[in-house]
C-alpha positions as CSV (number, residue, x, y, z in Angstrom):
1,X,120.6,122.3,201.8
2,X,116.9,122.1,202.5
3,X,116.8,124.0,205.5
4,X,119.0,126.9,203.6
5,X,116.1,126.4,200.9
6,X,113.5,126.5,203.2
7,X,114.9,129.7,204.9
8,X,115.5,131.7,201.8
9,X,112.3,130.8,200.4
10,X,110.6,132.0,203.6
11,X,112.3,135.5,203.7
12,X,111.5,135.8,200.6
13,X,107.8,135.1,201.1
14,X,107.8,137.7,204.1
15,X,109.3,140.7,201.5
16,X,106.8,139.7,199.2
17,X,103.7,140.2,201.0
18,X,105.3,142.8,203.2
19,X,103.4,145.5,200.6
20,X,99.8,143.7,201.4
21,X,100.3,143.7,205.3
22,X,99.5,147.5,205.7
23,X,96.0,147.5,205.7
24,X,92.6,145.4,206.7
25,X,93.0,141.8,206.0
26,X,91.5,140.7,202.8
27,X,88.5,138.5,203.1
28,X,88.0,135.9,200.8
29,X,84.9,133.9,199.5
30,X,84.4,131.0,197.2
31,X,81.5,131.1,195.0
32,X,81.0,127.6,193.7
33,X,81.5,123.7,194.8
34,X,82.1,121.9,191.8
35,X,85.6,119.5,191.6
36,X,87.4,122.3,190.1
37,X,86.1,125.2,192.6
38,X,86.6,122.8,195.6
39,X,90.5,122.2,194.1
40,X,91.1,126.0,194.3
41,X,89.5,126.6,197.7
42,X,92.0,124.4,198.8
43,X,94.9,126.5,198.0
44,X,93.1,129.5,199.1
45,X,92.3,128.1,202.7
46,X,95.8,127.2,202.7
47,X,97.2,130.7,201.9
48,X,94.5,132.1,204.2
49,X,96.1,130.6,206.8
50,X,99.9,130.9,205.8
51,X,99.6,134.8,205.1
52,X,98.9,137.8,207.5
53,X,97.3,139.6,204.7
54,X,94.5,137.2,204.5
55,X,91.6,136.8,207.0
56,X,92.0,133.0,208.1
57,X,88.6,131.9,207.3
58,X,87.7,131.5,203.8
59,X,83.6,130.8,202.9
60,X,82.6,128.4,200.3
61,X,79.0,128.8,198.6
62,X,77.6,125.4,198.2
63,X,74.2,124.7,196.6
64,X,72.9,122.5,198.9
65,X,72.3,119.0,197.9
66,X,71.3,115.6,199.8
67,X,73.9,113.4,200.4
68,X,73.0,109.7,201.6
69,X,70.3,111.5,203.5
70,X,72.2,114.1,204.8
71,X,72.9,117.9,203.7
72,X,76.1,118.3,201.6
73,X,77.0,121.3,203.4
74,X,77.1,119.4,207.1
75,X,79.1,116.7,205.2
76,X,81.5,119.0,204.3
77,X,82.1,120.7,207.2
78,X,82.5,117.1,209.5
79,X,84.6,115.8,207.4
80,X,86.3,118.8,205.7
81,X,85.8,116.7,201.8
82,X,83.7,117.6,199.6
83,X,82.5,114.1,199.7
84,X,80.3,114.1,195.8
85,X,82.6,116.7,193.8
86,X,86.1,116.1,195.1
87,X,86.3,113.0,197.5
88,X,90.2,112.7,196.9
89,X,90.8,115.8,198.4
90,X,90.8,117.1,202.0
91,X,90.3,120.5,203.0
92,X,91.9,122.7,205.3
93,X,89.6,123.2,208.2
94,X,89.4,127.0,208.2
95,X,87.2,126.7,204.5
96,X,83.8,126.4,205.4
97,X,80.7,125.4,203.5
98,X,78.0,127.6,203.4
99,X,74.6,126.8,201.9
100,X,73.4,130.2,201.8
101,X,74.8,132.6,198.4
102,X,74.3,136.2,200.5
103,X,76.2,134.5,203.9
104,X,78.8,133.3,201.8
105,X,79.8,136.6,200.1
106,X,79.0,138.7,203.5
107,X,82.1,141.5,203.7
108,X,83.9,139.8,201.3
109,X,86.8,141.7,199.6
110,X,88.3,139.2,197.3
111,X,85.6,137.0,196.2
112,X,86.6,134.0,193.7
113,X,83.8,132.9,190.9
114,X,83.9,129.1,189.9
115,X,80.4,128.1,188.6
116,X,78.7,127.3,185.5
117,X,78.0,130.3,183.7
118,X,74.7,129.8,183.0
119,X,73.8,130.9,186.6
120,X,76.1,133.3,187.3
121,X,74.2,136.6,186.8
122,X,71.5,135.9,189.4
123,X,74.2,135.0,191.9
124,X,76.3,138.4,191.2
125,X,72.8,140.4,192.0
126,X,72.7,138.6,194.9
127,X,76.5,139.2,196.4
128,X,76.8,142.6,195.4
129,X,74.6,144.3,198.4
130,X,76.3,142.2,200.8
131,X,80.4,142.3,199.5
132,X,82.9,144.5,201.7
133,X,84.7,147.9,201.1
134,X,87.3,147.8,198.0
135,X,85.9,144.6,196.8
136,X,88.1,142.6,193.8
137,X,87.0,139.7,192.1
138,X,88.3,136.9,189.9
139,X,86.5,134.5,187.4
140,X,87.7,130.7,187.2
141,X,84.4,130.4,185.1
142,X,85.0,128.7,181.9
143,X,82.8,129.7,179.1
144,X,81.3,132.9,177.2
145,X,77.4,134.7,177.0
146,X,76.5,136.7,174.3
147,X,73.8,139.2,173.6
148,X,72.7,140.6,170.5
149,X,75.2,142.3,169.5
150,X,77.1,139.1,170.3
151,X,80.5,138.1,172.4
152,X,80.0,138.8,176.4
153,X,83.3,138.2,178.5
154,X,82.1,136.2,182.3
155,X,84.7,138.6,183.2
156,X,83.2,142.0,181.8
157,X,80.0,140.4,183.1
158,X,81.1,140.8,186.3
159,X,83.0,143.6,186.1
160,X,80.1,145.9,184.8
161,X,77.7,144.7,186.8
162,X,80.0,144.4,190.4
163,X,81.9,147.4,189.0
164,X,84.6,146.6,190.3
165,X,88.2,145.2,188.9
166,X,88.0,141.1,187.8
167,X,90.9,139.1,187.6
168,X,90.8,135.5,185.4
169,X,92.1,132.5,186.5
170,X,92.7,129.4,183.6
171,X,95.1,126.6,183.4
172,X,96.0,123.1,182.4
173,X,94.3,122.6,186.1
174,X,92.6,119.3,186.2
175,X,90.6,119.0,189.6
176,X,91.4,115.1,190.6
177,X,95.2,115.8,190.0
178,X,95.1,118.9,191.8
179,X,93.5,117.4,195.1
180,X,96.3,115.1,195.4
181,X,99.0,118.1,195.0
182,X,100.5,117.2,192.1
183,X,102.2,119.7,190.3
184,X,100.5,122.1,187.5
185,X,100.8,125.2,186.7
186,X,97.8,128.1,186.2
187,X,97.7,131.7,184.6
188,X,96.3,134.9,185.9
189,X,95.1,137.6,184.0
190,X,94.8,141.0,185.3
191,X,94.0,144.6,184.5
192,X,95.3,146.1,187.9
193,X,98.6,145.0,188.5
194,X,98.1,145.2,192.7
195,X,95.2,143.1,192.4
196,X,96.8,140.6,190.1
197,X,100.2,140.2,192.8
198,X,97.3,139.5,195.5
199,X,95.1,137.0,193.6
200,X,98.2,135.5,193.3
201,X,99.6,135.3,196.8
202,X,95.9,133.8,197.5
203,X,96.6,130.9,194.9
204,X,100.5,130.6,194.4
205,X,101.5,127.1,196.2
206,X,104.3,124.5,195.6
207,X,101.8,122.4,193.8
208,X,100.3,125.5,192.2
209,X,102.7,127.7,190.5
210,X,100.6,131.0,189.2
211,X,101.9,132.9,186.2
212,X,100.7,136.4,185.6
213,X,99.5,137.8,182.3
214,X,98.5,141.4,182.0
215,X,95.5,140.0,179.2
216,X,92.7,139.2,180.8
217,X,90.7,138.9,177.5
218,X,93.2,136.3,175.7
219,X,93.5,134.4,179.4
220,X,89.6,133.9,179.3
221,X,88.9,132.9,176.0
222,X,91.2,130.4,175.9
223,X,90.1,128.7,179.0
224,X,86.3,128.9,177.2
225,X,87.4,127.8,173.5
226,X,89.8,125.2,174.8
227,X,86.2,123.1,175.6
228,X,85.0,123.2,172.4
229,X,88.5,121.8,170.8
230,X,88.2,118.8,174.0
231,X,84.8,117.7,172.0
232,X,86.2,117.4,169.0
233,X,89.2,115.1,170.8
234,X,86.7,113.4,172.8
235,X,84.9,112.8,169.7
236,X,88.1,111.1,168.1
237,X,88.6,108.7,171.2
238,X,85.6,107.4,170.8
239,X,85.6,106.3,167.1
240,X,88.9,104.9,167.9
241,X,90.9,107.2,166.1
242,X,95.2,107.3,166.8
243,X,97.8,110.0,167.7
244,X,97.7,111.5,164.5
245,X,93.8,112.2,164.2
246,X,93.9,113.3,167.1
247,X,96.9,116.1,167.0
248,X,95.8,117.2,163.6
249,X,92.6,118.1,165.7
250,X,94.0,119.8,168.7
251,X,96.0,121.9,166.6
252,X,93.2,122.7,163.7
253,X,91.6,123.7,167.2
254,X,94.2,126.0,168.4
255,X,94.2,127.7,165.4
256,X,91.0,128.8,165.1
257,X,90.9,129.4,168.9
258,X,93.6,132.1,167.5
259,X,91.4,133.5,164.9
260,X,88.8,133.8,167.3
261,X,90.4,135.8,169.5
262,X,92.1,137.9,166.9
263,X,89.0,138.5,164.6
264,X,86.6,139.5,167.5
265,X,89.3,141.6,169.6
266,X,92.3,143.5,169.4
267,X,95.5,143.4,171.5
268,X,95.5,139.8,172.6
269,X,99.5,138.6,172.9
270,X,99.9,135.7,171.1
271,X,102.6,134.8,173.9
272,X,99.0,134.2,176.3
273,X,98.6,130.8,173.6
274,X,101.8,129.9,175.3
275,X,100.9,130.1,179.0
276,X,99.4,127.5,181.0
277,X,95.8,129.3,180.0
278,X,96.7,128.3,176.4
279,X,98.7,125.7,174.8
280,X,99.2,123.7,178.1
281,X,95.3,123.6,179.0
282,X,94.6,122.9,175.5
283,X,97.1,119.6,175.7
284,X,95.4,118.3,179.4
285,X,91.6,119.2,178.8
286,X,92.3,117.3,175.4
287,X,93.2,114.3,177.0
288,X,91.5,113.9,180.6
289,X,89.2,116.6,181.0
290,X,85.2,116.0,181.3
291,X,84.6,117.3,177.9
292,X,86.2,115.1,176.3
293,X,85.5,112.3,178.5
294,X,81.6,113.3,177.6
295,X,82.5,113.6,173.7
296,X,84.1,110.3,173.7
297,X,81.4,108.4,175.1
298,X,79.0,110.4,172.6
299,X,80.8,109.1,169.6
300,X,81.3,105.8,171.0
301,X,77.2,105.5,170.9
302,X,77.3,106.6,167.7
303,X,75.6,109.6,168.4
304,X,72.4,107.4,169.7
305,X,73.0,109.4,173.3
306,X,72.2,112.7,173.8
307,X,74.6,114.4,175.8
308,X,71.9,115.8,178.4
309,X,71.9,111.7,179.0
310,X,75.7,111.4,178.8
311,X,76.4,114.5,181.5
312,X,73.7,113.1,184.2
313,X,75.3,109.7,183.7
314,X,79.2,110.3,183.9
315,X,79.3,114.3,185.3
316,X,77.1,112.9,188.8
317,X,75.4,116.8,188.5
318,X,78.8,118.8,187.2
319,X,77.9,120.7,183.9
320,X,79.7,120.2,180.5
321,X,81.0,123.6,178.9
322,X,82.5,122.7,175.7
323,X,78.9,122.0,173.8
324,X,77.1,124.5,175.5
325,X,80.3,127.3,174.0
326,X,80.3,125.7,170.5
327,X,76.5,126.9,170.7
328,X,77.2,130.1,171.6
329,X,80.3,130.6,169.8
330,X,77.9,129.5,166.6
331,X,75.3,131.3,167.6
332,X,78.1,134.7,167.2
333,X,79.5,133.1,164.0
334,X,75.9,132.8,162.5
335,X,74.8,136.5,163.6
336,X,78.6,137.5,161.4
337,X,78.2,135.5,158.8
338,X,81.4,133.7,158.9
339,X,80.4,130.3,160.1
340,X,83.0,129.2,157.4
341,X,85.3,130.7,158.6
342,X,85.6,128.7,161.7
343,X,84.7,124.8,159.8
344,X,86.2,123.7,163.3
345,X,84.0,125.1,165.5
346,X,81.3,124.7,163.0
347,X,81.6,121.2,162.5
348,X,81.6,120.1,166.4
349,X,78.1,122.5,166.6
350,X,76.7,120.4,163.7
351,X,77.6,117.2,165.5
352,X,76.2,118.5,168.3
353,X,72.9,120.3,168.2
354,X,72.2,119.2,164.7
355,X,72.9,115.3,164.3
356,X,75.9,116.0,161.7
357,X,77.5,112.4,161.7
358,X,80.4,112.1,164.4
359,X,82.6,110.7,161.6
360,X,82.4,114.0,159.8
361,X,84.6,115.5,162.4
362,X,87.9,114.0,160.4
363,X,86.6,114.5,156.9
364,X,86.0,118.1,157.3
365,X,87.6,120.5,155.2
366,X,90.2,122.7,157.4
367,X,93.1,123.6,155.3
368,X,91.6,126.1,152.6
369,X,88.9,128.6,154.9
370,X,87.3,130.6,152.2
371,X,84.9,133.4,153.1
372,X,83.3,136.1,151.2
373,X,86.3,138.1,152.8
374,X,88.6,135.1,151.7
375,X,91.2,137.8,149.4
376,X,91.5,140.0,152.1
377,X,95.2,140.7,152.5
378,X,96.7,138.1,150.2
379,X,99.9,139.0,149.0
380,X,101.4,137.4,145.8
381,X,105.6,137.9,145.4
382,X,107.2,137.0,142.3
383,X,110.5,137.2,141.2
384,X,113.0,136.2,138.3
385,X,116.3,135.2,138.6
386,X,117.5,135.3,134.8
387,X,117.0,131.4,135.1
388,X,113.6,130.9,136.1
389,X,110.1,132.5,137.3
390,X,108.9,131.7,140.8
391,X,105.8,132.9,142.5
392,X,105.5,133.1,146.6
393,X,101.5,133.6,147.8
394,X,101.2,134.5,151.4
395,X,97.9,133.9,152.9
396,X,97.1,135.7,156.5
397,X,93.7,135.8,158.0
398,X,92.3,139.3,158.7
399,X,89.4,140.0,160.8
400,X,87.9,141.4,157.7
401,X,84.1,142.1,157.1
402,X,81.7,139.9,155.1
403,X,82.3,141.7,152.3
404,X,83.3,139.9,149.3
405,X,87.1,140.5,149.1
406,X,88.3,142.6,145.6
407,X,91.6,141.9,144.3
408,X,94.1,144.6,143.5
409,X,96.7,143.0,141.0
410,X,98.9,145.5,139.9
411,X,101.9,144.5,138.1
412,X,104.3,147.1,137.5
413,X,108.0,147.6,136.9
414,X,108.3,143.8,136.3
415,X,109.8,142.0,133.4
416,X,106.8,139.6,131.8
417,X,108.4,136.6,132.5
418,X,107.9,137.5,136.6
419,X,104.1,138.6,135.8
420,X,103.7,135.4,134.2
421,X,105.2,133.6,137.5
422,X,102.7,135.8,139.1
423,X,100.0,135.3,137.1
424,X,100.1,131.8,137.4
425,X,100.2,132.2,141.4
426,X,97.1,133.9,141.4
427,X,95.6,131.7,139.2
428,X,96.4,128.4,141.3
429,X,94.9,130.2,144.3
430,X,91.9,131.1,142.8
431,X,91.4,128.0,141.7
432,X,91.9,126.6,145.3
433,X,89.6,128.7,147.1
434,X,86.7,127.5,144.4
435,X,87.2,124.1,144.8
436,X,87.7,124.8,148.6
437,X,84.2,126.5,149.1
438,X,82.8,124.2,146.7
439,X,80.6,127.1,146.1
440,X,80.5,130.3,143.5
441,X,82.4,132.9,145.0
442,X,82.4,136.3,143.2
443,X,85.6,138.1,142.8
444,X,85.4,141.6,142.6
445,X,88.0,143.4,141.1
446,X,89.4,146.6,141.5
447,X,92.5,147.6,139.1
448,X,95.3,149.4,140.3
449,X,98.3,151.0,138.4
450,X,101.6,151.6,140.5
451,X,100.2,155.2,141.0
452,X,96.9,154.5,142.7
453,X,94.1,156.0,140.3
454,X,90.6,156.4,140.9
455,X,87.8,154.1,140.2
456,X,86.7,155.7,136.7
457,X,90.2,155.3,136.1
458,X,90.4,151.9,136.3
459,X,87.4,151.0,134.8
460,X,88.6,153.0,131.3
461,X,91.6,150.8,131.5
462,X,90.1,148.0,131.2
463,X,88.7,149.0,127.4
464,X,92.3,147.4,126.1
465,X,92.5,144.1,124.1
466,X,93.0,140.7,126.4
467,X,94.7,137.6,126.3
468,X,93.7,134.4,128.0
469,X,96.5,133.1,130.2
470,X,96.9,129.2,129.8
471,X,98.2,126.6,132.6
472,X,101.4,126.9,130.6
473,X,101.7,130.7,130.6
474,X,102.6,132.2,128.1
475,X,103.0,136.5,128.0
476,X,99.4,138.2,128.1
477,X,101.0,140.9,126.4
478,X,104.5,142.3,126.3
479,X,105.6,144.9,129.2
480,X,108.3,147.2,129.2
481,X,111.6,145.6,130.6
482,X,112.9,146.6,133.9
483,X,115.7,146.1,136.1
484,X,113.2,145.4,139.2
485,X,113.5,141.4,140.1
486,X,110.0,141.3,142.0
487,X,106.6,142.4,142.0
488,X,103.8,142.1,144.8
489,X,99.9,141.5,144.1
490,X,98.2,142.9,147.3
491,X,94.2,141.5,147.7
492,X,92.7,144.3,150.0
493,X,88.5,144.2,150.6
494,X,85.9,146.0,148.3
495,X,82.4,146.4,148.9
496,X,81.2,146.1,145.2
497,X,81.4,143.1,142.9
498,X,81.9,142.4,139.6
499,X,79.1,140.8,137.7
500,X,79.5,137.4,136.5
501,X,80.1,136.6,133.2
502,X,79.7,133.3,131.3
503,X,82.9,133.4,130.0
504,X,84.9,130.1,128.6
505,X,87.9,130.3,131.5
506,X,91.3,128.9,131.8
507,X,91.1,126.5,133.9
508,X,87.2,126.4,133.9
509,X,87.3,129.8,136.2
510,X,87.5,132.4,134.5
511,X,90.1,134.6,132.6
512,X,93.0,137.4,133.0
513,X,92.5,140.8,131.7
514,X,95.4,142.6,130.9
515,X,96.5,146.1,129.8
516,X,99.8,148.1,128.6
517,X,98.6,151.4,129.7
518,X,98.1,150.5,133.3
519,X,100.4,147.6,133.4
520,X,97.6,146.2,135.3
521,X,96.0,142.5,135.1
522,X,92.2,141.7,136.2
523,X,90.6,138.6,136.5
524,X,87.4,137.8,135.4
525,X,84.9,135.0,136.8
């Protein structure tokens, strides 16, 4: 049976590279030495080898170092191991280290990224004169830039200033596993379908099974974002925290990781979260990546370490990602305006850069994220059963603007009993996000009847008596009866505000406005 295995999957290796055969062979370079670029070389002096397509010999840029007195490079090239990144695993013997970034990249066609992005845009000046005809590339790079109009993508980076199509490459991939071939899966993220089949056919290994993903945007920022929630983890292993801390944490994490990419782009799947890129990576970075590692040590110090001290001490010259993209990423939250809308990200920032106590981490806020765009899209559903009033609120985060959300409560066709039910929904909520913000959020209000009316409208509406609605609830006013069961209350932005007023409130908030005419109901703060 393992020779018929063996055989099929052979043939079916030869028909799938049968479509890459036609042409040149593709010449591939490694930018980058680190554990994790020296565990992907690997695979790709393997396939360089094993395929036709492939030119056999596969350049790796190494910044040359001293090692026991001797250059790294001639180290590596001995004893084919990368002897201070990656001493567990061997290399094939057609990789070979090169010291020099221009050499390395010569008539490449398919050149491979895997270095801190800090100095990445020097080296891409560098490589471009020197790369061969039809050049590709693909980032493994984990982080993000920005400028001033904030988020850069490492992979737009290179694609604008290469010009040329860029491929990502992300994964639950932890180096030291990977140079002993055990098994993990990775995802690749593509714009050009041809280029993502070949990036592929350069990685894809028994040990190394490569998923495609045509979203290169949701593939990278995952494998950036997923850092900054392996602090926070890191940061919960070192104060000794358990299971539960800890997975409340991860997932808080992924959630805003979600938000992240849904508030800042459009058309990310939010199938990519389930990939190896998203979920999976999340789960092993988490628990033995070097960010975490880093973090833990951190909070174990109480904070007394600066992590400067903690990288040189445990990273032996690798750089840690996750706090340098929590400054970033806040740096983008702070230029929006919606730092609270991300206390996750926040929080691991303040801890970080700002000597916030590591303990705060756990006694953050998370569930409630008010913003001043915190009604946008809220829809209340109440209904009436002839036995009782119930109230449903839906809550979904927009990508909204910083304006200060309005909301739009029209109540119409409803018996009172359901606008009471509904009433009280709204109420509750309100009262939520206050205590939640812990800070005076101004509700604008915009009335609307079940015909939409204007403005002026609205505002002549609201000349009718009112009623203040207590916890209890009883009817602000009697409404026409009608056969309808349900009602919805839809929150939509506003750019204006409604003054405040120094009203006595139920519940200490504020109060309900209500009128026949437009069946409408307002509140007040």
């Amino acid at each position: 049976p393992r020779a018929v295995a063996r055989h099929i999957r052979s043939v079916m290796l030869r028909h799938f590279t049968r479509s890459f055969s036609t042409g040149p062979k593709e010449k591939i370079a490694m930018i980058g030495s680190g554990n994790f670029g020296t565990a992907l070389v690997r695979l790709l002096g393997r396939n360089a080898a094993r395929h036709d397509v492939f030119d056999s010999e596969v350049k790796m840029y190494v910044y040359e170092e001293q090692v026991d007195g001797r250059p790294l490079t001639e180290i590596i090239n001995e004893k084919h191991c990368n002897v201070k990144y990656l001493p567990n695993g061997p290399l094939p013997e057609n990789v070979v280290a090169v010291p020099d970034l221009a050499e390395a990249a010569k008539d490449a066609t398919m050149i491979v990224f895997c270095t801190p992005h800090q100095f990445l845009k020097p080296m891409i000046n560098t490589v471009k004169p020197v790369l061969g005809p039809n050049y590709k590339a693909l980032s493994a790079v984990k982080g993000i830039d920005f400028d001033d109009k904030g988020i850069v993508l490492i992979s737009d980076l290179i694609r604008n200033q290469l010009e040329c199509d860029t491929s990502v490459l992300m994964g639950a991939n932890v180096a030291n596993e990977m140079a002993t071939d055990q098994f993990c899966e990775t995802t690749i993220g593509y714009s050009e379908s041809k280029n993502g089949e070949l990036f592929k056919l350069a990685f894809h290994d028994p040990s190394f099974n490569v998923g495609l993903v045509n979203d290169t945007v949701g593939v990278e920022l995952c494998g950036a974002l997923k850092n900054i929630v392996a602090i926070g983890a890191g940061f919960c292993d070192g104060l000794k925290y358990g299971g539960n801390t800890k997975a409340a944490i991860i997932r808080i994490g992924l959630k805003e990781m979600q938000l992240f990419c849904h508030t800042f782009y459009s058309g990310i799947s939010d199938d990519t979260f389930l990939e190896s890129c998203g979920v999976a990576d999340l789960i092993t970075t988490c628990f033995g990546g070097r960010n975490r590692k880093c973090a833990e040590a951190y909070a174990a110090a109480g904070g007394k370490r600066t992590f400067d001290d903690i990288e040189q001490d445990i990273l032996k010259g690798q750089k840690l990602q996750g706090t340098l993209t929590a400054k970033e990423v806040n740096h983008v939250l702070k230029m929006k305006g919606m730092e609270d809308k991300f206390p996750f990200f926040t929080q691991v920032y303040k801890i970080s850069y700002e000597g916030a106590p590591v303990e705060s981490i756990a006694s953050t806020p998370y569930y409630w994220l008010p913003s001043r765009a915190a009604t946008r899209n809220c829809t209340f559903t109440g209904s009436h059963n002839g036995l009782a009033s119930c109230a449903r609120l839906e809550f979904p985060w927009g990508s909204g603007s910083d304006d200060v959300g309005a909301t739009v409560a029209s109540v119409t066709r409803s018996s009172s009993a359901v606008r009471n039910a509904v009433l009280r929904a709204a109420s509750s909520l309100w009262s939520l996000l206050r205590c939640a913000a812990s800070r005076d959020h101004a509700l604008a209000s915009a009335l609307g009847s079940r015909h939409r009316t204007r403005a002026g409208d609205r505002d002549r509406a609201l000349g009718t008596a009112a009623a203040g609605l207590r916890r209890g609830g009883r009817s602000p006013g009697s409404a026409p009866a009608h056969t309808s069961l349900g009602t919805t209350l839809s929150c939509q932005s506003a750019a204006t505000t409604a003054p405040r007023r120094a009203h006595p409130a139920t519940h200490g908030m504020g109060k309900f406005i209500t009128t026949r005419s437009a069946r409408s109901v307002r509140f007040v703060p």
